[in-house]
FITIDO-384613 format. One line per field, with one value per residue: residue number from 1; x, y, z of N, C-alpha, C, O in turn; residue in one letter; chain. Coordinates in Angstrom, 1 decimal, always signed. Example, Ala and Ser with C-alpha at 12.3 -4.5 7.8 and 13.67 -1.06 7.14 Angstrom:
! FITIDO-384613
resi = (1,2)
nu = (+13.2,+12.8)
nv = (-5.7,-2.2)
nw = (+7.8,+7.1)
cau = (+12.3,+13.7)
cav = (-4.5,-1.1)
caw = (+7.8,+7.1)
cu = (+13.2,+12.9)
cv = (-3.3,+0.0)
cw = (+7.8,+7.9)
ou = (+14.2,+13.4)
ov = (-3.3,+1.1)
ow = (+8.5,+8.0)
resn = (A,S)
chain = (A,A)
END
This chain:
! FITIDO-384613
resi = (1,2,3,4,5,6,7,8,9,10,11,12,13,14,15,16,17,18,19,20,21,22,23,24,25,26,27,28,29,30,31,32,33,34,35,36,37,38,39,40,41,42,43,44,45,46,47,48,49,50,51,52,53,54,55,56,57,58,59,60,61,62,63,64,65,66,67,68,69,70,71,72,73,74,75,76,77,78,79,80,81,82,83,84,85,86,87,88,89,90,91,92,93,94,95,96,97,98,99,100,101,102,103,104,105,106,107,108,109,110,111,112,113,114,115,116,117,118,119,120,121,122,123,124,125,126,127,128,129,130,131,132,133,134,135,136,137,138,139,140,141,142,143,144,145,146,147,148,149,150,151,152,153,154,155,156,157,158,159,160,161,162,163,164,165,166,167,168,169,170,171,172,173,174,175,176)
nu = (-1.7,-4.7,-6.4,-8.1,-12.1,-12.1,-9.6,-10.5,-12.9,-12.0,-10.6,-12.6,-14.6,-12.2,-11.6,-14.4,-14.8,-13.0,-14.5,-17.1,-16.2,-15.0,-17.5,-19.2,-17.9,-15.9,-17.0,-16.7,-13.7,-13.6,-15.7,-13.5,-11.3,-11.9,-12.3,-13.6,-12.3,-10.1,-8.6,-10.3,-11.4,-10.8,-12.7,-10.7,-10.3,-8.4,-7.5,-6.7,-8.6,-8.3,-8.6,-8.2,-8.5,-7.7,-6.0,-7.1,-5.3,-2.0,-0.9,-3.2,-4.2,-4.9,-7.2,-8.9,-11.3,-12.2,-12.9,-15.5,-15.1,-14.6,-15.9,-15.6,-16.6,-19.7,-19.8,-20.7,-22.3,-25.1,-27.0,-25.6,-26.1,-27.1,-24.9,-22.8,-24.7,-24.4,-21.9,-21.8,-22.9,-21.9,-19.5,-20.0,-20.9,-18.4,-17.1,-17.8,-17.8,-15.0,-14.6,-15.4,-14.1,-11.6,-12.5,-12.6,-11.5,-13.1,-14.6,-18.2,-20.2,-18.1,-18.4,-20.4,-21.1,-19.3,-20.4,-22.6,-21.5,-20.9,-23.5,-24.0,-23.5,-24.4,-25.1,-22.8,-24.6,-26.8,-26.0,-25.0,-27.2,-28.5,-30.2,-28.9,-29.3,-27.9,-24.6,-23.1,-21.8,-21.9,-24.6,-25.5,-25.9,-25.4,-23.5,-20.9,-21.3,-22.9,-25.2,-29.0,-30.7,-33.5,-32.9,-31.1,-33.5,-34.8,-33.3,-32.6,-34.7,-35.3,-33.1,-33.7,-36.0,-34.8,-32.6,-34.5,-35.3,-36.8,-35.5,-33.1,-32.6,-34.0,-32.6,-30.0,-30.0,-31.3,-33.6,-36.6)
nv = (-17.8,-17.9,-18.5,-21.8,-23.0,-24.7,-23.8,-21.2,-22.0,-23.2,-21.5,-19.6,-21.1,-21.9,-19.1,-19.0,-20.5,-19.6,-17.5,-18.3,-19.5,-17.7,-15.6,-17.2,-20.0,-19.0,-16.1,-15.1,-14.3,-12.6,-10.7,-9.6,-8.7,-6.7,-3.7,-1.0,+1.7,+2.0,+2.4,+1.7,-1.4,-4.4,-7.7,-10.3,-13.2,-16.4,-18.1,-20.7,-21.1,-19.9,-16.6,-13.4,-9.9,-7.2,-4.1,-2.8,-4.9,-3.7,-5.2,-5.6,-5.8,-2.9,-2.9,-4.8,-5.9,-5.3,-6.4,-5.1,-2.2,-1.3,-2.6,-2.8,-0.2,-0.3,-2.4,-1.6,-0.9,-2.0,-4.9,-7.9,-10.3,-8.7,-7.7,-9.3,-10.7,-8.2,-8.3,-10.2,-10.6,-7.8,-9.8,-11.9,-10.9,-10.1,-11.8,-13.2,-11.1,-11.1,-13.9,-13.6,-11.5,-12.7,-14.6,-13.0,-13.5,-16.0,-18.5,-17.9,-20.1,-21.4,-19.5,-19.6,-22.5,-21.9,-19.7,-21.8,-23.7,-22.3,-21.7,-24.0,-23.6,-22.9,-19.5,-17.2,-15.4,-16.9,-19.4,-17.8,-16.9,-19.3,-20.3,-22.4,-25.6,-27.7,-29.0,-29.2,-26.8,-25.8,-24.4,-21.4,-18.6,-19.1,-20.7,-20.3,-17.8,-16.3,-15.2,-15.0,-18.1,-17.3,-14.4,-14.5,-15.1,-13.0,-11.6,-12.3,-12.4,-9.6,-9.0,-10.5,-9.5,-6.3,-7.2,-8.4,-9.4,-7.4,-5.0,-5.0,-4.8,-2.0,-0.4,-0.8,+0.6,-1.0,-1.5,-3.9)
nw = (-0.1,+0.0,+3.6,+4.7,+4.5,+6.3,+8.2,+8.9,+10.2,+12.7,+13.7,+14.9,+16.2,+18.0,+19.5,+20.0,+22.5,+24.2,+24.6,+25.6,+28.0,+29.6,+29.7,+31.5,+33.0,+34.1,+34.8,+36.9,+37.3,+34.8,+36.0,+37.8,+36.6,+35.0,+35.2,+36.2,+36.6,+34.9,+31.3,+27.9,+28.1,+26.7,+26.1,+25.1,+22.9,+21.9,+19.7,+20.6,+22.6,+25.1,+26.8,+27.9,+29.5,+28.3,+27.6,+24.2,+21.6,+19.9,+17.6,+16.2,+12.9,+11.8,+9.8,+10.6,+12.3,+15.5,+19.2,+21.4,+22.5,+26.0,+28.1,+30.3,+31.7,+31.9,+34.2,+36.8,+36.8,+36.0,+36.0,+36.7,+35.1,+32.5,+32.0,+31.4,+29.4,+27.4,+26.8,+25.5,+23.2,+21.6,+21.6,+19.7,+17.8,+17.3,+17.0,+14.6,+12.5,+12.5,+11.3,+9.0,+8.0,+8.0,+5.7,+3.5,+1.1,+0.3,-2.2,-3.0,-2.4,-0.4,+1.4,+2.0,+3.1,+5.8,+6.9,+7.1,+8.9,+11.2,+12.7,+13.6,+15.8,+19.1,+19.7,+21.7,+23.6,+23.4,+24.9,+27.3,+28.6,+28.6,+26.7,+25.1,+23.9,+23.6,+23.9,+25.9,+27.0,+30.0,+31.7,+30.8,+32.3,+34.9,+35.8,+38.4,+38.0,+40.1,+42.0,+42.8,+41.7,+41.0,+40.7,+38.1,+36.3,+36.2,+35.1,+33.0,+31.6,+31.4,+29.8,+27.6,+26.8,+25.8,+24.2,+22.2,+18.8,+16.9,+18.3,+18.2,+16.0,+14.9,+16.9,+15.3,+13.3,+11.3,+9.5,+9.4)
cau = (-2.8,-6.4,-7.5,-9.4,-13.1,-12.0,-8.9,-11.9,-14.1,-11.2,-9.9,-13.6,-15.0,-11.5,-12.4,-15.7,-14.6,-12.8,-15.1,-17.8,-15.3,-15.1,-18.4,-19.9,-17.4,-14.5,-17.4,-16.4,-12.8,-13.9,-15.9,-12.3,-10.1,-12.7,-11.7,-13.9,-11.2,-9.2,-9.1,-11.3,-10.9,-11.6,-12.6,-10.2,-10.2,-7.1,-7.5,-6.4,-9.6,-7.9,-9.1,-8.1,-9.0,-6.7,-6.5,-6.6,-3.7,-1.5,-0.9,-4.2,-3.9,-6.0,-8.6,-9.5,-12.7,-11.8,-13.3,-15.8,-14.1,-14.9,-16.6,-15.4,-17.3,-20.9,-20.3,-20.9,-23.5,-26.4,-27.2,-24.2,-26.6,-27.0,-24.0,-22.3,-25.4,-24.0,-20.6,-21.5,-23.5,-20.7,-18.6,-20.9,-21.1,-17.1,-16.8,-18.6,-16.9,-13.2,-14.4,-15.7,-12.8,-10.5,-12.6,-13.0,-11.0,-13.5,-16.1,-20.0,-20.0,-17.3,-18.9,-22.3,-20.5,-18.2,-21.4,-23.6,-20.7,-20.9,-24.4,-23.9,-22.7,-25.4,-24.3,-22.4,-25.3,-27.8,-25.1,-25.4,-29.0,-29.3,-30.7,-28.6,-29.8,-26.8,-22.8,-22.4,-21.2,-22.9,-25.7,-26.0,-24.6,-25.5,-22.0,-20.5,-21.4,-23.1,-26.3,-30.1,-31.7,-34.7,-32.5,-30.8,-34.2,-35.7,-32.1,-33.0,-36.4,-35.0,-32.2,-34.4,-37.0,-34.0,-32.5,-35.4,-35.1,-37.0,-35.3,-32.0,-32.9,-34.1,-31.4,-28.4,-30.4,-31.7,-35.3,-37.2)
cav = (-18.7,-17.3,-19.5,-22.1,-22.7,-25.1,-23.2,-20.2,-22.5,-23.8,-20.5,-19.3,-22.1,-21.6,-17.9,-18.5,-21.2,-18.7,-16.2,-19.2,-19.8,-16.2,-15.6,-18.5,-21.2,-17.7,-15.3,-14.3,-13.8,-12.0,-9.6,-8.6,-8.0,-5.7,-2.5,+0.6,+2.8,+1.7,+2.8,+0.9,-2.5,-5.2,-9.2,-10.6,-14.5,-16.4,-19.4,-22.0,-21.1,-18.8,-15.2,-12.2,-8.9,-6.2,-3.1,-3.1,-4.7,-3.0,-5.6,-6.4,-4.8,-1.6,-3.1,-6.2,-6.1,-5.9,-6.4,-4.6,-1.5,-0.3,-3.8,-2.3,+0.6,-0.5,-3.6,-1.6,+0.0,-2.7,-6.4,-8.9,-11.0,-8.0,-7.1,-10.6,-10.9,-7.4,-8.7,-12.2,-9.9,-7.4,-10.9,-12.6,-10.1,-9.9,-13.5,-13.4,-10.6,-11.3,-14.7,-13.2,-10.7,-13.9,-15.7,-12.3,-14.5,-17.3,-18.2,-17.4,-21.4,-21.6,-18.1,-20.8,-23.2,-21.3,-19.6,-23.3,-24.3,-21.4,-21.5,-25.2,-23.9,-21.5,-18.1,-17.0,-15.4,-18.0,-20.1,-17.0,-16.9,-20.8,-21.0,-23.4,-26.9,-28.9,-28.3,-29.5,-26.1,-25.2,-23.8,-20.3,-17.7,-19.8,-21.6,-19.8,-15.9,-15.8,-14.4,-16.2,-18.1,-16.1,-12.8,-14.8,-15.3,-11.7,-10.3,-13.1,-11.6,-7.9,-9.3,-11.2,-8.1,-5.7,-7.8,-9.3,-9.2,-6.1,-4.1,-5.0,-4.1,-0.4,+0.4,-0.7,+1.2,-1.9,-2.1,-5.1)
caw = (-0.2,+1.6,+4.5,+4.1,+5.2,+7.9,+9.1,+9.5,+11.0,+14.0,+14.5,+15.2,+17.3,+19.5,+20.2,+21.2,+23.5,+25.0,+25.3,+26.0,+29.5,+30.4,+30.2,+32.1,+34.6,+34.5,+34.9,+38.5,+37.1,+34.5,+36.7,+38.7,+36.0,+34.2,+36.1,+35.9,+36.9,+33.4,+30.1,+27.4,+28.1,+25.7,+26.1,+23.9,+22.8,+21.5,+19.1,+21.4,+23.2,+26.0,+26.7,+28.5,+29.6,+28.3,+26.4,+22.6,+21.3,+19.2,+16.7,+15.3,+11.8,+12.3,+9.0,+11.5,+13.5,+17.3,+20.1,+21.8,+23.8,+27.0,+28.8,+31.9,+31.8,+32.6,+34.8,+38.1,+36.4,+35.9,+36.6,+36.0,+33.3,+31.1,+31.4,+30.5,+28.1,+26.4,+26.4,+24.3,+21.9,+21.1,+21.2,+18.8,+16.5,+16.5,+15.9,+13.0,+11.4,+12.2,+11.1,+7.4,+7.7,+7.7,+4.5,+2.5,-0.5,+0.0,-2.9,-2.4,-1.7,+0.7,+2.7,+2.7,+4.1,+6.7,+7.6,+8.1,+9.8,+12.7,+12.7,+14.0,+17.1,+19.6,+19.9,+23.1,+24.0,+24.1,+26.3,+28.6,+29.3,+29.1,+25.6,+24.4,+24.1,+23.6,+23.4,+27.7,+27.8,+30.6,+32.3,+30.9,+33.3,+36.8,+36.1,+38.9,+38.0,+41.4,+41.7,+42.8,+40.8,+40.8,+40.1,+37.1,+36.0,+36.1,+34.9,+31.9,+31.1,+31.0,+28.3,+26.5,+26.0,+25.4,+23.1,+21.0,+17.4,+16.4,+19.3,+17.8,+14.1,+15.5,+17.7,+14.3,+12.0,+10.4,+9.6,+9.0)
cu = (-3.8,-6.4,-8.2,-10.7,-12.7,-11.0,-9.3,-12.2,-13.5,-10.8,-11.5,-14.2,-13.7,-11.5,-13.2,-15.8,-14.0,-13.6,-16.5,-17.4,-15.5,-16.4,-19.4,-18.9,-16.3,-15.4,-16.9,-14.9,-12.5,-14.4,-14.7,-11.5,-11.1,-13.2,-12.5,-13.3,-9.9,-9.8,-9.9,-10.7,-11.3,-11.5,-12.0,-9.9,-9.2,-7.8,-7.5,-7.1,-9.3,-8.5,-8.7,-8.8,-7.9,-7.1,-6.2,-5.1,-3.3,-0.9,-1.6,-4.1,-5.5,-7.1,-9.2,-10.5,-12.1,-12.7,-14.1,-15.4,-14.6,-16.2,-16.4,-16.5,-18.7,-20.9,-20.6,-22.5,-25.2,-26.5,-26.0,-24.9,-26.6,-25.7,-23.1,-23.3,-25.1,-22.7,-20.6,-22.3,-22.4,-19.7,-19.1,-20.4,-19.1,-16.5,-16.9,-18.1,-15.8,-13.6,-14.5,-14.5,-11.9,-11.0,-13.2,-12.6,-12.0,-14.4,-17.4,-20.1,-19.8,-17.8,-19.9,-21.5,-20.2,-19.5,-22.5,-22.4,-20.7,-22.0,-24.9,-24.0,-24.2,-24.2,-23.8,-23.5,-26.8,-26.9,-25.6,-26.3,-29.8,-30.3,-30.6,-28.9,-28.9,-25.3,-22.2,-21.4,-21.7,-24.3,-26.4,-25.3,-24.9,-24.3,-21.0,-20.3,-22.3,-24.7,-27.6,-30.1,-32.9,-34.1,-31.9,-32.2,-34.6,-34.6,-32.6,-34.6,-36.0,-34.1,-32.7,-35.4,-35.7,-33.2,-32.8,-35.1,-35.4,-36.0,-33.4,-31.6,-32.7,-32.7,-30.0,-28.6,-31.0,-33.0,-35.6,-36.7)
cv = (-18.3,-19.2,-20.7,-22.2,-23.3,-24.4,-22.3,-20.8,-22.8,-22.7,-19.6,-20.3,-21.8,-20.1,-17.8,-19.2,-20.4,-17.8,-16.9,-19.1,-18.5,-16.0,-16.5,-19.2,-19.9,-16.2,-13.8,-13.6,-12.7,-10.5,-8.7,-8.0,-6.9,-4.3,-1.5,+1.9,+2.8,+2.3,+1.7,-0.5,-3.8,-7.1,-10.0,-12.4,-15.1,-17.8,-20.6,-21.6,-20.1,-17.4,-14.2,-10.9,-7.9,-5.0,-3.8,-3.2,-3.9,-3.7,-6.1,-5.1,-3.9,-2.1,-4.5,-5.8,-6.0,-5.6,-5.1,-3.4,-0.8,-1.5,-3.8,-1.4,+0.3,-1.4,-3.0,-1.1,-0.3,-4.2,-7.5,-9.5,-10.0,-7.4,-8.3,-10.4,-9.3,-7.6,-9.7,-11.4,-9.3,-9.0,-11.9,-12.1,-9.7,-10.9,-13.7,-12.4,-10.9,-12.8,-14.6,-12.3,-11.8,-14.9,-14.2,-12.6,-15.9,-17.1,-18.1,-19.2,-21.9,-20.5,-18.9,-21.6,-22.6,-20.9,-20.7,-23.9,-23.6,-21.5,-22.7,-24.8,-22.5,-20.2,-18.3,-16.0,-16.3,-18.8,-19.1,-16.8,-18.7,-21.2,-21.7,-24.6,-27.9,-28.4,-29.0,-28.1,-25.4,-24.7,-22.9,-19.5,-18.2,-20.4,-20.1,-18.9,-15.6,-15.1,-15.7,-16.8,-17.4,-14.5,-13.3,-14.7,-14.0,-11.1,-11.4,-12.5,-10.4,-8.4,-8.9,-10.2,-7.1,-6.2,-8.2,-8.6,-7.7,-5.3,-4.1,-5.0,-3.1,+0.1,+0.1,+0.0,+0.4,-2.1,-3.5,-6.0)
cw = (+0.9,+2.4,+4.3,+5.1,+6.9,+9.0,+10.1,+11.1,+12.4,+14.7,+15.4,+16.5,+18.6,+20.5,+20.6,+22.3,+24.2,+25.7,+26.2,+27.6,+30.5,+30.5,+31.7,+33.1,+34.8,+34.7,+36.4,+38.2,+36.3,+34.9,+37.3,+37.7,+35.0,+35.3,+35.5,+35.4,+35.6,+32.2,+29.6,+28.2,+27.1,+26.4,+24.6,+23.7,+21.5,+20.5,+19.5,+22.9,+25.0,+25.9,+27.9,+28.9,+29.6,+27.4,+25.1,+22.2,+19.7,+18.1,+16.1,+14.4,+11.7,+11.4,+10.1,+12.1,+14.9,+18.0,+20.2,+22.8,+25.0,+28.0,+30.2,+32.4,+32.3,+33.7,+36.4,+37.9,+35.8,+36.2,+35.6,+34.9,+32.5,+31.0,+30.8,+29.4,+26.8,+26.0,+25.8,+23.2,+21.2,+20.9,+20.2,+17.8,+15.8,+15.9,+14.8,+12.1,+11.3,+11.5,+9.3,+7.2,+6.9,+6.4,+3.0,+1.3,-0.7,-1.2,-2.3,-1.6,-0.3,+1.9,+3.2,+3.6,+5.3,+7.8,+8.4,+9.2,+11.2,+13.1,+13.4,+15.3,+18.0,+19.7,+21.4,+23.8,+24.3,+25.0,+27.0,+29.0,+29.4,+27.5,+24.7,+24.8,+24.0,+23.9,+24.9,+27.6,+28.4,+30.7,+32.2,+32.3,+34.8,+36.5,+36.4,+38.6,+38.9,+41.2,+42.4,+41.9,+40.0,+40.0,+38.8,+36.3,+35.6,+35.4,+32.7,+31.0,+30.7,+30.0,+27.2,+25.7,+25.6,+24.2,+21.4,+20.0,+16.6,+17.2,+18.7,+16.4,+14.2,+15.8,+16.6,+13.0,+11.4,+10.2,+8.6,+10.0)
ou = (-3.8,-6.4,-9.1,-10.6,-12.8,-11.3,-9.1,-11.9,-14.3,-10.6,-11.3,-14.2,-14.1,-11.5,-13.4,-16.7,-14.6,-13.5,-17.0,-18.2,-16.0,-16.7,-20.0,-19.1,-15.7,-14.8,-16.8,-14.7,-11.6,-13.9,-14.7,-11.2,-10.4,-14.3,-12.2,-13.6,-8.9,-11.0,-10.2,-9.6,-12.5,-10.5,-12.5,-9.1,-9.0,-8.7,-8.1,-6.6,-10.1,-9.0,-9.3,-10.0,-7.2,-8.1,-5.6,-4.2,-4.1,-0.3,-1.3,-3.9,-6.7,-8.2,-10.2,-10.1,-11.4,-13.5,-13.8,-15.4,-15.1,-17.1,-16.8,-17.3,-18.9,-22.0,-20.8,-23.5,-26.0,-25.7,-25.8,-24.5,-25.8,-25.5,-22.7,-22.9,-25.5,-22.4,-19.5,-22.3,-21.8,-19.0,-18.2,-19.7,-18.6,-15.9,-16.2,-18.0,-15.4,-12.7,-13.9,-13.9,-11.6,-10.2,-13.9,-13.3,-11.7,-14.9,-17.6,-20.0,-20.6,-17.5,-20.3,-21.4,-21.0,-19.8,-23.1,-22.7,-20.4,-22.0,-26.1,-24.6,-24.8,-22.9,-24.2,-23.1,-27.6,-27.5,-26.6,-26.3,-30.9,-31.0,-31.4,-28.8,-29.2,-25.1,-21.0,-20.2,-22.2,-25.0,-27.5,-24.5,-24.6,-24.1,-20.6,-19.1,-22.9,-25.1,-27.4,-29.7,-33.1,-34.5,-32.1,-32.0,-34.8,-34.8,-32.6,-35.0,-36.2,-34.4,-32.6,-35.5,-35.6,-33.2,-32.2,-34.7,-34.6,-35.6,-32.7,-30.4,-31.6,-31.9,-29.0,-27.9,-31.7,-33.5,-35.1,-37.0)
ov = (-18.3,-20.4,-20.5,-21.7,-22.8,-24.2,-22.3,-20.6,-22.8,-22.7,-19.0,-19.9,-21.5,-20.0,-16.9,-18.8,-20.4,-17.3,-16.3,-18.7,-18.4,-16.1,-16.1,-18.8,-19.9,-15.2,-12.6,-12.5,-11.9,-9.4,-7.5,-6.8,-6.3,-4.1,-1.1,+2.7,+3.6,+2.5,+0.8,-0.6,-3.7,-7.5,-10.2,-12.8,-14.5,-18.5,-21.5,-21.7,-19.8,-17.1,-14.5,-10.9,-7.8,-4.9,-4.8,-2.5,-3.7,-2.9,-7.1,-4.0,-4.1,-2.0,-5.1,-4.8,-6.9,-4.6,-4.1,-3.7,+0.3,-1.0,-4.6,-1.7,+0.9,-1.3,-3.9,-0.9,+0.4,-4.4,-7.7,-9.4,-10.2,-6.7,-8.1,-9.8,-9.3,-7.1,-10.2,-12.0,-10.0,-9.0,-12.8,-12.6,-9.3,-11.1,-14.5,-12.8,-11.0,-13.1,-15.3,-12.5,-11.9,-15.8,-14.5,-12.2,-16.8,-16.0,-18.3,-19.3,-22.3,-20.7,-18.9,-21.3,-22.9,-21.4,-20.6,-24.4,-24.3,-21.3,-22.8,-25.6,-21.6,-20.2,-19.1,-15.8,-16.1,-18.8,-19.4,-16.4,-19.1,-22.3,-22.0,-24.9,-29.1,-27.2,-29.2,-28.3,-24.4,-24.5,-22.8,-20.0,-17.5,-20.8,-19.2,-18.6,-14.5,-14.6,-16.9,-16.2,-17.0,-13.7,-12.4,-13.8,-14.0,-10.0,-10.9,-12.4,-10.1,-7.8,-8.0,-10.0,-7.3,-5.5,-8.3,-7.4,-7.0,-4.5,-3.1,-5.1,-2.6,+0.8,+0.7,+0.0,+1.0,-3.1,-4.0,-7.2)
ow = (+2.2,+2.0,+3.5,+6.3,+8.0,+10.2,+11.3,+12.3,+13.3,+15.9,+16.4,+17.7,+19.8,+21.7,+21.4,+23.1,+25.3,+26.9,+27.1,+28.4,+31.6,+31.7,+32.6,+34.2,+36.0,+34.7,+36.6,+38.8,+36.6,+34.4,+37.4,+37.8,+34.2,+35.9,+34.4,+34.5,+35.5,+31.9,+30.3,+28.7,+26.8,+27.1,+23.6,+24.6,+20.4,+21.0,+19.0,+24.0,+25.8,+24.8,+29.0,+28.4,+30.6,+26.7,+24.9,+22.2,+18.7,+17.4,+15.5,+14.8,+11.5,+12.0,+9.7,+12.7,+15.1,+17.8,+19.5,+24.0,+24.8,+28.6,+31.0,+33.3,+33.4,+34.3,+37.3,+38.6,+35.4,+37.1,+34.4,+33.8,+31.6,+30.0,+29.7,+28.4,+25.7,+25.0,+25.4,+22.2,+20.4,+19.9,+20.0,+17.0,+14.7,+14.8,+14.1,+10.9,+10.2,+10.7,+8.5,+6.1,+5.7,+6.0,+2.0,+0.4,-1.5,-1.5,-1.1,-0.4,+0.5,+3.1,+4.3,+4.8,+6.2,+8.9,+9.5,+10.2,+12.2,+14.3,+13.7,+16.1,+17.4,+19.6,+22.2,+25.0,+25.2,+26.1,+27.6,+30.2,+29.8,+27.4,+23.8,+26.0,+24.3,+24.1,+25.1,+28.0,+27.9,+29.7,+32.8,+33.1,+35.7,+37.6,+35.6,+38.5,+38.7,+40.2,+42.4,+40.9,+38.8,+39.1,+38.0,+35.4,+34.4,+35.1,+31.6,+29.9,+29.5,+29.0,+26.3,+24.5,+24.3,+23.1,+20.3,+20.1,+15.9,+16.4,+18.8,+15.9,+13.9,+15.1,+16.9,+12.0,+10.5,+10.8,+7.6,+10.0)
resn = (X,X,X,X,X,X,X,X,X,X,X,X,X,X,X,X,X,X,X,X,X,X,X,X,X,X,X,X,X,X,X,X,X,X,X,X,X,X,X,X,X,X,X,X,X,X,X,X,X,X,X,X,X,X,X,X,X,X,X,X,X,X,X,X,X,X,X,X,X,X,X,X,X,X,X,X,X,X,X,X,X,X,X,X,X,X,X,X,X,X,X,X,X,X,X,X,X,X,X,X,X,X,X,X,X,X,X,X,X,X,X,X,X,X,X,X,X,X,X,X,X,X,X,X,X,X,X,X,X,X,X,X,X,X,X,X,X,X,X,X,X,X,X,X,X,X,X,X,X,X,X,X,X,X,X,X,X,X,X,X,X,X,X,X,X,X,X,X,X,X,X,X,X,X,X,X)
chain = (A,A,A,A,A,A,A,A,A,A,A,A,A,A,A,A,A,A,A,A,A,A,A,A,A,A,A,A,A,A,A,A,A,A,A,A,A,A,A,A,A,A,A,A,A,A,A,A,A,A,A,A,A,A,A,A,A,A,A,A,A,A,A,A,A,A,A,A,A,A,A,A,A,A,A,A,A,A,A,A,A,A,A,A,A,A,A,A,A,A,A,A,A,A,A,A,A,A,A,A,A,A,A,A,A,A,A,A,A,A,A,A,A,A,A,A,A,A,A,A,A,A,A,A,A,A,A,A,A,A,A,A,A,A,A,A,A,A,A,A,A,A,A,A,A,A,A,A,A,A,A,A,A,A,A,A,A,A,A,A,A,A,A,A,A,A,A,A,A,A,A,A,A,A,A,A)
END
C-alpha cells in the first residue's frame, strides 16, 4: 500500500525541521562537523526532525534522491550565509523530490494536495536569510551562526542577487 498524502506530508515537515535546526540555532555545529579535509559529505535529515553530517549512506536505495554531496567542500571557501543559503537550496530542492519520490503512486489530486501542503511551510532557505514571516522558527541565519549584523546583511544581498529567480532558471538549464 503507497503512502499516503499525510504520511508524505509528516515525513517531509520532520526533515526539514531538521535541516531548519542545522541550518540556523545548530549552525555553529554544523560548521565543525563539515570537514574540508573529508570525502563528500552530505546534510542528512531524519524524520523525527534530527540531522547529521555524514557521508552518503549506504542504504538509501540508489533510485532515491539524496542529499546534496560535497557541503564540506566550499564552507572555507566563501561567506557562512551563502554557504548555509547554498546548503537550504540543495536541501530544499531534495525535500521536495524525496518527498514526490515517496508519493510517485499518488493521484494528480493527492500530488495537489501534498504539494499545497509543503508549500504551506517557507522554504529552508527563506528561514536562512530571514524571509520567513511566521513558523517562530527563528531569525534566519543570526540564530547563533555568528557573524555581524551588517555582514549577515551584505552576505544576504549577495544570496539574494545570486539566487533570484531568473539566475536560477539559467544556471538549471531552465528558461523562462
Amino acid at each position: 500500500m503507497p503512502p499516503s498524502v499525510t504520511a508524505i506530508f509528516n515525513d517531509f515537515v520532520g526533515r526539514r525541521k531538521g535541516i531548519v535546526k542545522a541550518l540556523t540555532t545548530d549552525s555553529n555545529k554544523l560548521f565543525a562537523a563539515c570537514r574540508p579535509d573529508l570525502e563528500n559529505q552530505i546534510l542528512y535529515a531524519f524524520p523525527e526532525g534530527t540531522w547529521t553530517v555524514d557521508f552518503p549512506p549506504e542504504e538509501v536505495p540508489p533510485e532515491a534522491p539524496e542529499p546534496a554531496l560535497g557541503i564540506n567542500f566550499p564552507r572555507d571557501g566563501m561567506p557562512r550565509l551563502e554557504w548555509l543559503c547554498l546548503i537550504a537550496v540543495h536541501s530544499d530542492a531534495w525535500l521536495i523530490s524525496l518527498a514526490f519520490f515517496k508519493g510517485v503512486k499518488l493521484s494528480k489530486e493527492e500530488r495537489q494536495d501534498l504539494f499545497n501542503r509543503m508549500n504551506t511551510l517557507p522554504t529552508c532557505y527563506e528561514v536562512v536569510v530571514g524571509a520567513a514571516k511566521s513558523g517562530g522558527e527563528g531569525q534566519g541565519a543570526d540564530d547563533g551562526a555568528g557573524g555581524s549584523e551588517d555582514e549577515w546583511k551584505a552576505g544576504e544581498v549577495r544570496v539574494q542577487k545570486k539566487y533570484k529567480r531568473g539566475a536560477i532558471s539559467q544556471n538549471a538549464g531552465l528558461q523562462g
